[in-house]
CHARMM-style PDB file with segment names, atoms N, HN, CA, C and O in Angstrom:
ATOM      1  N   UNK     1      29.611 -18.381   9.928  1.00  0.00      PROA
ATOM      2  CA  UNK     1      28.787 -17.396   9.277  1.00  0.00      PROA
ATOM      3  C   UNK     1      28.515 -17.791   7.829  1.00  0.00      PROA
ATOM      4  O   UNK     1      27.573 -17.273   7.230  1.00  0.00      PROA
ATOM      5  N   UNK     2      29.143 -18.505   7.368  1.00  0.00      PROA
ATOM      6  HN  UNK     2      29.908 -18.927   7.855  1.00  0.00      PROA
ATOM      7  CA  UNK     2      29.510 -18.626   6.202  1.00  0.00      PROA
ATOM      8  C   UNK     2      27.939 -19.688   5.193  1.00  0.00      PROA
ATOM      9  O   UNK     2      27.353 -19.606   4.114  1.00  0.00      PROA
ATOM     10  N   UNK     3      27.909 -20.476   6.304  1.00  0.00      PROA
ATOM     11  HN  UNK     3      28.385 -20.542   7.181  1.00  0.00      PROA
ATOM     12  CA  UNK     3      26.867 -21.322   6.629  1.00  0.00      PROA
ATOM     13  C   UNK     3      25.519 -21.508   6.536  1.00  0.00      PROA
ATOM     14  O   UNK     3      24.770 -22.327   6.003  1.00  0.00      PROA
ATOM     15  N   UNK     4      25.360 -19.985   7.566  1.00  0.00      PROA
ATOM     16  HN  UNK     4      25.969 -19.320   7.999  1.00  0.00      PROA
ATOM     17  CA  UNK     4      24.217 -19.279   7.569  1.00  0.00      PROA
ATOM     18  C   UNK     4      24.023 -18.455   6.177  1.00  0.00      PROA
ATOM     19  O   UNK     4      22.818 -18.260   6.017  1.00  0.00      PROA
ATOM     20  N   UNK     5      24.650 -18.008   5.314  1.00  0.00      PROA
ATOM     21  HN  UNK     5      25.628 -18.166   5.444  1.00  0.00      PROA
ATOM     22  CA  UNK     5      24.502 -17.090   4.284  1.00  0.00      PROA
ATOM     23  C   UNK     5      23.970 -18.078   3.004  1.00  0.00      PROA
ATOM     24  O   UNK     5      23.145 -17.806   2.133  1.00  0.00      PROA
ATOM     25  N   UNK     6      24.680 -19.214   3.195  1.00  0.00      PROA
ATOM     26  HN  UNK     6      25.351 -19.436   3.903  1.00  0.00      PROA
ATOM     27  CA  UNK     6      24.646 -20.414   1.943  1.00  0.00      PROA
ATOM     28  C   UNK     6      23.161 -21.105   2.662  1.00  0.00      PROA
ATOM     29  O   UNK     6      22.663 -21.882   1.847  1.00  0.00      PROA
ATOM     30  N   UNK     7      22.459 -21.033   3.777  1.00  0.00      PROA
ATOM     31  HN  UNK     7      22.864 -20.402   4.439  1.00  0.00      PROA
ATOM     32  CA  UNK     7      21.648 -21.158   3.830  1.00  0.00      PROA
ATOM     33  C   UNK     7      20.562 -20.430   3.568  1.00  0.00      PROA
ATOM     34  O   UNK     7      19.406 -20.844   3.489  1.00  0.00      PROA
ATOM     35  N   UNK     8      21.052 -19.053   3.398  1.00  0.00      PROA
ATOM     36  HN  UNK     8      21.991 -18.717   3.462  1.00  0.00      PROA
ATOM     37  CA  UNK     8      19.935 -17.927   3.104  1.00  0.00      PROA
ATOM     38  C   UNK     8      19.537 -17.815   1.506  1.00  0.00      PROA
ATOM     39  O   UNK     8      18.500 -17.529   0.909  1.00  0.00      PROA
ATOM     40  N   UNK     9      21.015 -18.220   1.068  1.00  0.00      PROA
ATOM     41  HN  UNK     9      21.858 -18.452   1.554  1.00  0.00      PROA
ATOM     42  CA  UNK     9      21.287 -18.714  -0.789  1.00  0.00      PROA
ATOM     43  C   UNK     9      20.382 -19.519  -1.241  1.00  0.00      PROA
ATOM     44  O   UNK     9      19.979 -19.400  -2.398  1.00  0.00      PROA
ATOM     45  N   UNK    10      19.934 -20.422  -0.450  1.00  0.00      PROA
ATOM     46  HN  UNK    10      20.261 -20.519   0.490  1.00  0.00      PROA
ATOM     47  CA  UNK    10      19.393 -21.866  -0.967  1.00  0.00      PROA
ATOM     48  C   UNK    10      17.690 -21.728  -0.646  1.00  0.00      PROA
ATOM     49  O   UNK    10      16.739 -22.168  -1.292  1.00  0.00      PROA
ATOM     50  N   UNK    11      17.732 -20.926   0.633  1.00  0.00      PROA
ATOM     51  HN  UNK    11      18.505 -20.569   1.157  1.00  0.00      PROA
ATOM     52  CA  UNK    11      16.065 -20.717   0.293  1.00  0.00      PROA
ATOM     53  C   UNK    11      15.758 -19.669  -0.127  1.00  0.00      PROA
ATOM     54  O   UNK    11      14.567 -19.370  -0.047  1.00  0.00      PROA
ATOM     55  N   UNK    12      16.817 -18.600  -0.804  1.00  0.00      PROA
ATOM     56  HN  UNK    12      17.785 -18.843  -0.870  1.00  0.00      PROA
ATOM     57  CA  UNK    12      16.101 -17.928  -1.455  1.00  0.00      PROA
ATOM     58  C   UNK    12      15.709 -18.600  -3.312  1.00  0.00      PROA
ATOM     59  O   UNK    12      14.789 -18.324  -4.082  1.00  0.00      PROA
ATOM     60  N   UNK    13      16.974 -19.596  -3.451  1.00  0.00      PROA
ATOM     61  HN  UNK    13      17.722 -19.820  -2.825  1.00  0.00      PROA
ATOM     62  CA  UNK    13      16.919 -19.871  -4.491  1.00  0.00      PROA
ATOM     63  C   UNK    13      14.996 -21.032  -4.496  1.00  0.00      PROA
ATOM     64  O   UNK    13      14.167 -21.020  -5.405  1.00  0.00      PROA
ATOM     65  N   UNK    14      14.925 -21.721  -3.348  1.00  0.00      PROA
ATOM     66  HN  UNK    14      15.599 -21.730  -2.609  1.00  0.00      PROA
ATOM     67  CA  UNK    14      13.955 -22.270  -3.460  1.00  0.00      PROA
ATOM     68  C   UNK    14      12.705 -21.758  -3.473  1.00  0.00      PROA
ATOM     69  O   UNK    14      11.782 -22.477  -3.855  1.00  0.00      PROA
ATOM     70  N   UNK    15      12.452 -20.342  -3.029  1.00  0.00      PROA
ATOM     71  HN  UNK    15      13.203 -19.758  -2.719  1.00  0.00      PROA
ATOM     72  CA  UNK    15      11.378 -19.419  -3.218  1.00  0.00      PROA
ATOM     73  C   UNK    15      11.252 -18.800  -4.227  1.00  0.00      PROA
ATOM     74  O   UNK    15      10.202 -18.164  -4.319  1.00  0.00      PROA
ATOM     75  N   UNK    16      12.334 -18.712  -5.501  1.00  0.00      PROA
ATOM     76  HN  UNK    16      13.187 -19.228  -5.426  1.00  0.00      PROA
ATOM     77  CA  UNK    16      12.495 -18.371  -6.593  1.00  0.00      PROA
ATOM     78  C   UNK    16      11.959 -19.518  -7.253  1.00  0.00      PROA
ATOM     79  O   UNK    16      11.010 -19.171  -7.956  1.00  0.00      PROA
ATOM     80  N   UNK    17      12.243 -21.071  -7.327  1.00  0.00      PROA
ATOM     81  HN  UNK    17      13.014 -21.353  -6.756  1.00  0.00      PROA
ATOM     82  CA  UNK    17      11.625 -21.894  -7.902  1.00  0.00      PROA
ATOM     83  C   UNK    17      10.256 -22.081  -7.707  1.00  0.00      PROA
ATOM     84  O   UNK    17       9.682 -22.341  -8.765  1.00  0.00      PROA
ATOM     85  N   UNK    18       9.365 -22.031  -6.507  1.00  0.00      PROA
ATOM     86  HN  UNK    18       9.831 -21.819  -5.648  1.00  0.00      PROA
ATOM     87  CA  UNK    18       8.278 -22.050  -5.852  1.00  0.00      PROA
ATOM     88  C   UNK    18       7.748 -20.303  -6.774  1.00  0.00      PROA
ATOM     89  O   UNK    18       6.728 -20.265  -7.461  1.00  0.00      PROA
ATOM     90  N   UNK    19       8.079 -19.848  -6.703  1.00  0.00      PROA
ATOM     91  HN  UNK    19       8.908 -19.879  -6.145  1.00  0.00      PROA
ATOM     92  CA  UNK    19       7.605 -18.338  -7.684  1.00  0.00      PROA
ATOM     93  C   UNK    19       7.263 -18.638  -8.893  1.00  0.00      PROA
ATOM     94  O   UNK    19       6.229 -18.625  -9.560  1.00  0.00      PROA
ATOM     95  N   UNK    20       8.381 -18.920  -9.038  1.00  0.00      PROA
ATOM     96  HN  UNK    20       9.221 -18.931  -8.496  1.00  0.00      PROA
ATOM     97  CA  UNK    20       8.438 -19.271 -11.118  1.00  0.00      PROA
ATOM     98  C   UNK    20       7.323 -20.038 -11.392  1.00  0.00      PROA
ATOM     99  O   UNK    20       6.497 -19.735 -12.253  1.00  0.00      PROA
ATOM    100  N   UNK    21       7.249 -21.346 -10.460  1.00  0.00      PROA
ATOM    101  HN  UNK    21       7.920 -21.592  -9.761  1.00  0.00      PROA
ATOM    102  CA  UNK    21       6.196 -22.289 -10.832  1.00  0.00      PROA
ATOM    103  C   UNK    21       4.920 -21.789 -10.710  1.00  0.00      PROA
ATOM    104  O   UNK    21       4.082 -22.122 -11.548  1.00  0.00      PROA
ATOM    105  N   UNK    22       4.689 -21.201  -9.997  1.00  0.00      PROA
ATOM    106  HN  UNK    22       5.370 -20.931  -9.316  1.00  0.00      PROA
ATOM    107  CA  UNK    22       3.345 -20.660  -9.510  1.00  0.00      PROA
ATOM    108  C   UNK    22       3.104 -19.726 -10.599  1.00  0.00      PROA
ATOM    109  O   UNK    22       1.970 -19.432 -10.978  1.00  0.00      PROA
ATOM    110  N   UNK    23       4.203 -19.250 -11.113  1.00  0.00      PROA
ATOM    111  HN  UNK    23       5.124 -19.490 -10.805  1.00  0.00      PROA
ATOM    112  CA  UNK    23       3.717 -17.941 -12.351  1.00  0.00      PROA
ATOM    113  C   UNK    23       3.524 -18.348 -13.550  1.00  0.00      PROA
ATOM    114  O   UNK    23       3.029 -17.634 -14.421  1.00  0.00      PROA
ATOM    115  N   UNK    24       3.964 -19.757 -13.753  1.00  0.00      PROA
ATOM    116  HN  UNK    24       4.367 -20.337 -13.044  1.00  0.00      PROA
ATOM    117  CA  UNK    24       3.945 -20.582 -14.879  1.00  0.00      PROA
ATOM    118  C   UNK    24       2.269 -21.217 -14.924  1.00  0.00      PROA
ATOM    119  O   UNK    24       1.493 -21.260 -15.878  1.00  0.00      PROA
ATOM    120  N   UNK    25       2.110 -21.610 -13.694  1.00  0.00      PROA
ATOM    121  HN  UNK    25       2.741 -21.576 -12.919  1.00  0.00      PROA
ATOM    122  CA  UNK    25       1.255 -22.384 -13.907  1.00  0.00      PROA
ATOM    123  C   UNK    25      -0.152 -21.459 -13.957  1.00  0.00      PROA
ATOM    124  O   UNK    25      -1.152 -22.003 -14.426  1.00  0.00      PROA
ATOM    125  N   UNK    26      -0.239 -20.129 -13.502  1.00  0.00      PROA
ATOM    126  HN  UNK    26       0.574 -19.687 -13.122  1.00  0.00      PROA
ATOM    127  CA  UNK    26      -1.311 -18.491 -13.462  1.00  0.00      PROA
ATOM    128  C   UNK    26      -1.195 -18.253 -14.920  1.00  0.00      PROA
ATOM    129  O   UNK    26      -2.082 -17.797 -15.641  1.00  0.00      PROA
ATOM    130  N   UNK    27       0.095 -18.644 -15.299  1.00  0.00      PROA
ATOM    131  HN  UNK    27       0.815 -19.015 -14.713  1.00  0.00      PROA
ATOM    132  CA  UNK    27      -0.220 -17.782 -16.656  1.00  0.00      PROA
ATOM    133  C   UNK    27       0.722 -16.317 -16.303  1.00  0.00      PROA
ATOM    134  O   UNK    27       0.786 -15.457 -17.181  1.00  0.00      PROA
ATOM    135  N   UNK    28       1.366 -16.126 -15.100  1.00  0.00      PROA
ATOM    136  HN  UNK    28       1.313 -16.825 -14.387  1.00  0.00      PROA
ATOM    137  CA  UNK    28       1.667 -15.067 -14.558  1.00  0.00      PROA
ATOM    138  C   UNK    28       3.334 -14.941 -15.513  1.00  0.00      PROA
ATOM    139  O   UNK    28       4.053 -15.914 -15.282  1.00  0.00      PROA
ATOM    140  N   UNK    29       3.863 -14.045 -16.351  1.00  0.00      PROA
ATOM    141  HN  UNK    29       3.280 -13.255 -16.538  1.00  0.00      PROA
ATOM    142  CA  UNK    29       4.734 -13.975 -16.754  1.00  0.00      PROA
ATOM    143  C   UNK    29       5.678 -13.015 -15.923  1.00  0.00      PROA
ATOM    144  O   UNK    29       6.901 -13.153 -15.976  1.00  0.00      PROA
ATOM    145  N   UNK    30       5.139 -12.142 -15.235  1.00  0.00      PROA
ATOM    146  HN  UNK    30       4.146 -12.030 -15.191  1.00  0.00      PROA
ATOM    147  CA  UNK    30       6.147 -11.165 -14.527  1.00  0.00      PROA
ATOM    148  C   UNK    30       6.182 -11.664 -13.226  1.00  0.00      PROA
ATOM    149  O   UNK    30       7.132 -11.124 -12.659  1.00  0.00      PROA
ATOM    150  N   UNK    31       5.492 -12.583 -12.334  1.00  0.00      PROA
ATOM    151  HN  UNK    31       4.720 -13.021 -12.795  1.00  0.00      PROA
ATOM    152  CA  UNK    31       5.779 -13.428 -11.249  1.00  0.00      PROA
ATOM    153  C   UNK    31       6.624 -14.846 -11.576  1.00  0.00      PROA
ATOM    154  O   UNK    31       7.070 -15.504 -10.636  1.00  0.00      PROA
ATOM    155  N   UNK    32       6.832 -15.311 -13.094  1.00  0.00      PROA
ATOM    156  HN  UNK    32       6.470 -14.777 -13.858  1.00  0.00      PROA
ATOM    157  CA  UNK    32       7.686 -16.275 -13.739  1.00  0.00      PROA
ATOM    158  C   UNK    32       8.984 -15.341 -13.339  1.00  0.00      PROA
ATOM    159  O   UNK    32       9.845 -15.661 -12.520  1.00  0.00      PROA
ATOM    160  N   UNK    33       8.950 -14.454 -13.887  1.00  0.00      PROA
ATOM    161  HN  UNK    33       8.250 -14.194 -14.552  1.00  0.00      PROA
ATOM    162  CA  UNK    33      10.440 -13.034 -14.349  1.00  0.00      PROA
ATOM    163  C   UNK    33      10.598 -13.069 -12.773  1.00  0.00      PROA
ATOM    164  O   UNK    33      11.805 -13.276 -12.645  1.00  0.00      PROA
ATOM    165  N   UNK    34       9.960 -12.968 -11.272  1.00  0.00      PROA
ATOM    166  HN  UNK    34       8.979 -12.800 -11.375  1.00  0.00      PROA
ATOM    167  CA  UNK    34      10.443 -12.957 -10.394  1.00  0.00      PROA
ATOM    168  C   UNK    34      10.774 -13.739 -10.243  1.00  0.00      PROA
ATOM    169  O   UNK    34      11.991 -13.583 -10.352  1.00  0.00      PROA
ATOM    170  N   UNK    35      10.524 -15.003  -9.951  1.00  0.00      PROA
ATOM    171  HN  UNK    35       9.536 -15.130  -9.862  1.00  0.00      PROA
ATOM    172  CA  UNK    35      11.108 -16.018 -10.006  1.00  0.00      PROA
ATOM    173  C   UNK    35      12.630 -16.662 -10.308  1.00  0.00      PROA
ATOM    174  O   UNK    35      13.341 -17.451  -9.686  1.00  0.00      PROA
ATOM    175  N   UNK    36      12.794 -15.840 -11.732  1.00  0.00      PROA
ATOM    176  HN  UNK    36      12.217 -15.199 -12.237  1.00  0.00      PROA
ATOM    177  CA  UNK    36      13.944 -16.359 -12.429  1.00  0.00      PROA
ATOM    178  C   UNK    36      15.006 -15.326 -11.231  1.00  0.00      PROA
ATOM    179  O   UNK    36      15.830 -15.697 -10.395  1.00  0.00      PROA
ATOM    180  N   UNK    37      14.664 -14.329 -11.510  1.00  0.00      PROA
ATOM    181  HN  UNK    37      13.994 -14.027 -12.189  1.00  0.00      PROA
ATOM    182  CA  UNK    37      15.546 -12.659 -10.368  1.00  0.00      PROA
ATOM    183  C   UNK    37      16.015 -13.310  -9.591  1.00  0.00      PROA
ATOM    184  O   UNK    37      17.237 -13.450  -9.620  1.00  0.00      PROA
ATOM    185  N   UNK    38      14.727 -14.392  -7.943  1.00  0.00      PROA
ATOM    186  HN  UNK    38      13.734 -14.278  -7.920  1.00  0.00      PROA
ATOM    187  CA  UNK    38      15.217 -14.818  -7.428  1.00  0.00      PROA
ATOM    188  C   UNK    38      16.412 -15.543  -7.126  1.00  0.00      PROA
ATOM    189  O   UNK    38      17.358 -15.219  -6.408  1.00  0.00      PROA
ATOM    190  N   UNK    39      16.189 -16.693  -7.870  1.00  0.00      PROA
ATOM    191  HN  UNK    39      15.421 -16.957  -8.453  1.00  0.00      PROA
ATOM    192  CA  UNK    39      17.186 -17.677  -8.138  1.00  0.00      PROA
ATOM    193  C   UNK    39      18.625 -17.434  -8.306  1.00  0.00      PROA
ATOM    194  O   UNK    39      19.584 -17.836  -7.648  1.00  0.00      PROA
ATOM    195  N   UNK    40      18.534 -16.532  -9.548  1.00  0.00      PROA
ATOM    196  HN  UNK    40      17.755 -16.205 -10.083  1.00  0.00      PROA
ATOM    197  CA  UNK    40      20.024 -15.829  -9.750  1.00  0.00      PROA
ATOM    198  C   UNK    40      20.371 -15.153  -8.495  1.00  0.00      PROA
ATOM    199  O   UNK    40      21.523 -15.331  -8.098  1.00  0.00      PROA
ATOM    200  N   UNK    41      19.586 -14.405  -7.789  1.00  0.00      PROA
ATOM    201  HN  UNK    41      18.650 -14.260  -8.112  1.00  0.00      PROA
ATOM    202  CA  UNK    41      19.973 -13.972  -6.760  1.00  0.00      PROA
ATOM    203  C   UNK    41      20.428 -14.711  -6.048  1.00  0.00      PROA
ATOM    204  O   UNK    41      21.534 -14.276  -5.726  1.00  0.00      PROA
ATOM    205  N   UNK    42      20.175 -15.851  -5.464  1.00  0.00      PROA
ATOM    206  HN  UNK    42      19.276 -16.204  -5.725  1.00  0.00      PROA
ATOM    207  CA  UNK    42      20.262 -16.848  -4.921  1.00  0.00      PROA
ATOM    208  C   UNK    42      21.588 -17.540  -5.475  1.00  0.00      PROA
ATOM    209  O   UNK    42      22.513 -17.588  -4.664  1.00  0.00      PROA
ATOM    210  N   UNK    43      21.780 -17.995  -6.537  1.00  0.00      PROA
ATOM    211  HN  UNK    43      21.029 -17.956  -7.196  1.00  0.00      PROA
ATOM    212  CA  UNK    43      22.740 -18.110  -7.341  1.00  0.00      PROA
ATOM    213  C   UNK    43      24.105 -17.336  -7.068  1.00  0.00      PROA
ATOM    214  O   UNK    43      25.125 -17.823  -6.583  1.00  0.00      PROA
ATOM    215  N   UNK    44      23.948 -16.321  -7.391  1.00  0.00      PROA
ATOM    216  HN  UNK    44      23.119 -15.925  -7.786  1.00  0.00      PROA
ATOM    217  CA  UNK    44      25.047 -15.447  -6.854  1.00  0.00      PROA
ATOM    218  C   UNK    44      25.298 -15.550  -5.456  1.00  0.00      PROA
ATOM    219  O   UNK    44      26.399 -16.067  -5.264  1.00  0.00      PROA
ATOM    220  N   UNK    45      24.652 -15.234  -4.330  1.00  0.00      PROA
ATOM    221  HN  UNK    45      23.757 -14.815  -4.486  1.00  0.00      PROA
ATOM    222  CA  UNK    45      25.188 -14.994  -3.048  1.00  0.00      PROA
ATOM    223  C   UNK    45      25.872 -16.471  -2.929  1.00  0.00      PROA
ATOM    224  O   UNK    45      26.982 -16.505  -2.399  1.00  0.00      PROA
ATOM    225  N   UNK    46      25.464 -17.332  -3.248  1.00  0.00      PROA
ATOM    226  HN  UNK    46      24.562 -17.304  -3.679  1.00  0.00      PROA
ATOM    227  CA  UNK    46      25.652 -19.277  -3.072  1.00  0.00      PROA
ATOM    228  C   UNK    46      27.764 -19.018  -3.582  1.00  0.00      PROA
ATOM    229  O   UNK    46      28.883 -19.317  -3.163  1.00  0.00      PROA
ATOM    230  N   UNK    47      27.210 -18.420  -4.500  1.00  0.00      PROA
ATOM    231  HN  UNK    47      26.301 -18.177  -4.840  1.00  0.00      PROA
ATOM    232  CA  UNK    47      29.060 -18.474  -5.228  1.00  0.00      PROA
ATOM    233  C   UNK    47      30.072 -17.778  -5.018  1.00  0.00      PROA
ATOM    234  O   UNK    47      31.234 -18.131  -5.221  1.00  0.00      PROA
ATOM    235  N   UNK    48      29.573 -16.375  -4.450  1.00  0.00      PROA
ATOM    236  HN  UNK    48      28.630 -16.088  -4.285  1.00  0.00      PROA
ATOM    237  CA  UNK    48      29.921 -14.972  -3.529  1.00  0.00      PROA
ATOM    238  C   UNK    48      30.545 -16.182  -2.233  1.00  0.00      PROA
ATOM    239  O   UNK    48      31.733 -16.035  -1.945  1.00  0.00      PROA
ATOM    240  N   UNK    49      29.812 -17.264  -1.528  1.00  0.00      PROA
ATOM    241  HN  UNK    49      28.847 -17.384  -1.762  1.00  0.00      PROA
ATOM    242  CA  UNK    49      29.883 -17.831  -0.274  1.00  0.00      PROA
ATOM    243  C   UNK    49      31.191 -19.032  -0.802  1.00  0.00      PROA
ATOM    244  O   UNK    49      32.155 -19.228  -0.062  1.00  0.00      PROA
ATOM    245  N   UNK    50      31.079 -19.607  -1.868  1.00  0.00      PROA
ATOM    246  HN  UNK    50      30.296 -19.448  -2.469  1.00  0.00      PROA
ATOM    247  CA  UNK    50      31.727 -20.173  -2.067  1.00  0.00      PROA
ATOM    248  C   UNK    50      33.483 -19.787  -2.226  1.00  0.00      PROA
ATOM    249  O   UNK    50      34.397 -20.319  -1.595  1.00  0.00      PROA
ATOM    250  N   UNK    51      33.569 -18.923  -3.057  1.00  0.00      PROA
ATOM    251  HN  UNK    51      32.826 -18.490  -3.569  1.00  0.00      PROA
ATOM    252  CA  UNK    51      35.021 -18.112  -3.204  1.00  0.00      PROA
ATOM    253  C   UNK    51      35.471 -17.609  -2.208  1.00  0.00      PROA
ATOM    254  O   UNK    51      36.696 -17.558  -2.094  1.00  0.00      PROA
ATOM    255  N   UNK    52      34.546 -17.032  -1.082  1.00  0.00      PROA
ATOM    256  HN  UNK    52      33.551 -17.074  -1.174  1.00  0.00      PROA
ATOM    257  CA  UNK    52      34.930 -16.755   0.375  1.00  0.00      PROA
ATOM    258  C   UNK    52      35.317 -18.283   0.984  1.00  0.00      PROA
ATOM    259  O   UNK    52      36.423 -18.608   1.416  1.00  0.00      PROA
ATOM    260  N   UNK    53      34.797 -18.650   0.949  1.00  0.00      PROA
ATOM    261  HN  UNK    53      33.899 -18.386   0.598  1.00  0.00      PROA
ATOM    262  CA  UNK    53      35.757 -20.328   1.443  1.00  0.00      PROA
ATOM    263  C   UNK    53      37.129 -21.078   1.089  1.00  0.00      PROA
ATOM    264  O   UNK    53      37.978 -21.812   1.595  1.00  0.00      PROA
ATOM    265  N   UNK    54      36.764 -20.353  -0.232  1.00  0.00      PROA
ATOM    266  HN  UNK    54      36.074 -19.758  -0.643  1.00  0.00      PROA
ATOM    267  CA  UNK    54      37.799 -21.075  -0.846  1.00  0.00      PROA
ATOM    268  C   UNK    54      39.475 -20.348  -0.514  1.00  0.00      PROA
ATOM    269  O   UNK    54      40.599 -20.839  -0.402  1.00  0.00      PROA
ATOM    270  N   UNK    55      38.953 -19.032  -0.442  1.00  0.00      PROA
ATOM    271  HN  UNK    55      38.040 -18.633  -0.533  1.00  0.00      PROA
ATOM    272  CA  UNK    55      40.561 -18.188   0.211  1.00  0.00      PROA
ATOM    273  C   UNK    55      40.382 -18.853   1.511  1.00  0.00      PROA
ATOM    274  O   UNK    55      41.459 -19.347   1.847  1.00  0.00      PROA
ATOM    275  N   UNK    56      39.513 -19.052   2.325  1.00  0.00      PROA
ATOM    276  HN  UNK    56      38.639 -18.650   2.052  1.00  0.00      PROA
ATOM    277  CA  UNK    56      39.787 -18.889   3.477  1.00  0.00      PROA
ATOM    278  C   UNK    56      40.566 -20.510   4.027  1.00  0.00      PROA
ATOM    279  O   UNK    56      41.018 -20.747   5.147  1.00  0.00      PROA
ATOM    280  N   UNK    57      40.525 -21.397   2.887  1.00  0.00      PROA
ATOM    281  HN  UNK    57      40.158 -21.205   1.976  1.00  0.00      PROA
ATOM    282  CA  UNK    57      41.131 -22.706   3.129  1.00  0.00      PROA
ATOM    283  C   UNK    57      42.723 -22.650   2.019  1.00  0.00      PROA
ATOM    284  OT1 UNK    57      43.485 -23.616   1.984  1.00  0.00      PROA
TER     285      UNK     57
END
């Protein structure tokens, strides 16, 4: 399961980069600001997944 979540981490973090850029390059500053949200979001669940591993070894 663990797997699947760090995979959900990583494309959300990559739809956060794919955001940002796209808002960067519009001129779009509050689709940049989603962007960044994403990532951290992404960010977090990735490290949330990680510390769960780490007890579990």
């Amino acid at each position: 399961m663990s797997g699947t979540e760090k995979g959900k981490a990583r494309a959300e973090q990559a739809k956060g980069k794919a955001k940002e850029a796209v808002g960067r390059a519009v001129g779009n500053e509050r689709m940049t600001a989603e962007g960044q949200a994403d990532q951290a979001k992404g960010n977090a669940r990735h490290a949330k997944e990680d510390v769960k591993d780490a007890f579990r070894h």
